[in-house]
N, C-alpha and C positions, 0 to 999 in steps of 0.2 A: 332908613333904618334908624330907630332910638335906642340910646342907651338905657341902660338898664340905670332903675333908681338905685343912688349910692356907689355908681363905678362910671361916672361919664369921662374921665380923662383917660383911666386906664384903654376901655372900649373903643373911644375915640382913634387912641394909639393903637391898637391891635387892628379896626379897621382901616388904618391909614396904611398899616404894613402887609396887610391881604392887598388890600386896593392896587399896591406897588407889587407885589409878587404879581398877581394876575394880570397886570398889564392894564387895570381899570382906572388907576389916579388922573393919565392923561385924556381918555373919555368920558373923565366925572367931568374934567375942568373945562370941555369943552363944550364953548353954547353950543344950544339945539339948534339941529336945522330941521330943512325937510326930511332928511334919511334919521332912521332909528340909531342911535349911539349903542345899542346892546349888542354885544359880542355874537358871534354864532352859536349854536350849540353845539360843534366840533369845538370850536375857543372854549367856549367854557369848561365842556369837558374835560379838553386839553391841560385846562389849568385846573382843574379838580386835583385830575391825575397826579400832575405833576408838583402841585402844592403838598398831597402826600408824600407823593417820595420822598421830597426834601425833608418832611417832618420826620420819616420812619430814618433819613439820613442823622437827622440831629440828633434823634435818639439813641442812635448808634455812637456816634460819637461821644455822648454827653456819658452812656453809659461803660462806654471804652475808658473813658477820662476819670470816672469813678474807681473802676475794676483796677486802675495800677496807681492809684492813689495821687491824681493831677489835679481832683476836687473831693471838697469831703461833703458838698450839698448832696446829700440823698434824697431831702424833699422834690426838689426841683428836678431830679432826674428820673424817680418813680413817675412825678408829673406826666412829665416831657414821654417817657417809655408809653402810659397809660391812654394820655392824648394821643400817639403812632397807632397802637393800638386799636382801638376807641374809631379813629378816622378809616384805619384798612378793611374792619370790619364793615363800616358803614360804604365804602368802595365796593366791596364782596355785594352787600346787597343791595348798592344800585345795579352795580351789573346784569345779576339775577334779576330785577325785577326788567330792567330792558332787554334782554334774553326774553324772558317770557312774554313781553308787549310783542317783543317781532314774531315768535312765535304763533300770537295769537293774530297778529296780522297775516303772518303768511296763509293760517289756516282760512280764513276769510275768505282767499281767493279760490281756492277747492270747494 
């Protein structure tokens, strides 16, 4: 993956903190062997899933911490709220679209 021109340190850090949420920093760092290094696709999934939550959790949080006056960053918590958001949707329609693959596998066999 490349960074985008004009944010390569930012980018850098924000994939280095995915890499460690999903469990991927210690399968980057690990030479190649024979067997494939990439996760399953239950793991992946798994850490889809679950890297949202946390996000829709921080956004809870962040906008809890607003609402009785613990921060007065409004920027960064519209952010944060938008990005939860933004990701649950994008969840909603993967699911839907692997709902309808099975579906259209199941009909296959009929």
């Amino acid at each position: 993956m490349t960074a985008p021109i004009g944010y390569p340190e930012k980018f850098g850090v924000i994939l280095d903190q995915r890499r460690e949420l999903t469990g991927l920093s210690e399968q980057v760092k690990k030479p190649p062997t024979g067997e494939s290094i990439q996760p399953s696709f239950g793991e992946t999934l798994t850490n889809f899933v679950s890297g949202i939550n946390q996000m829709q959790t921080d956004a809870k949080h962040q906008s809890e911490n607003f609402a009785v006056g613990k921060t007065n960053d409004i920027h960064n918590t519209m952010i944060d709220v938008e990005q939860a958001e933004i990701s649950l949707r994008m969840l909603a329609n993967v699911r839907n679209r692997v709902v309808d693959l099975y579906r259209e596998v199941m009909r296959m066999g009929s």
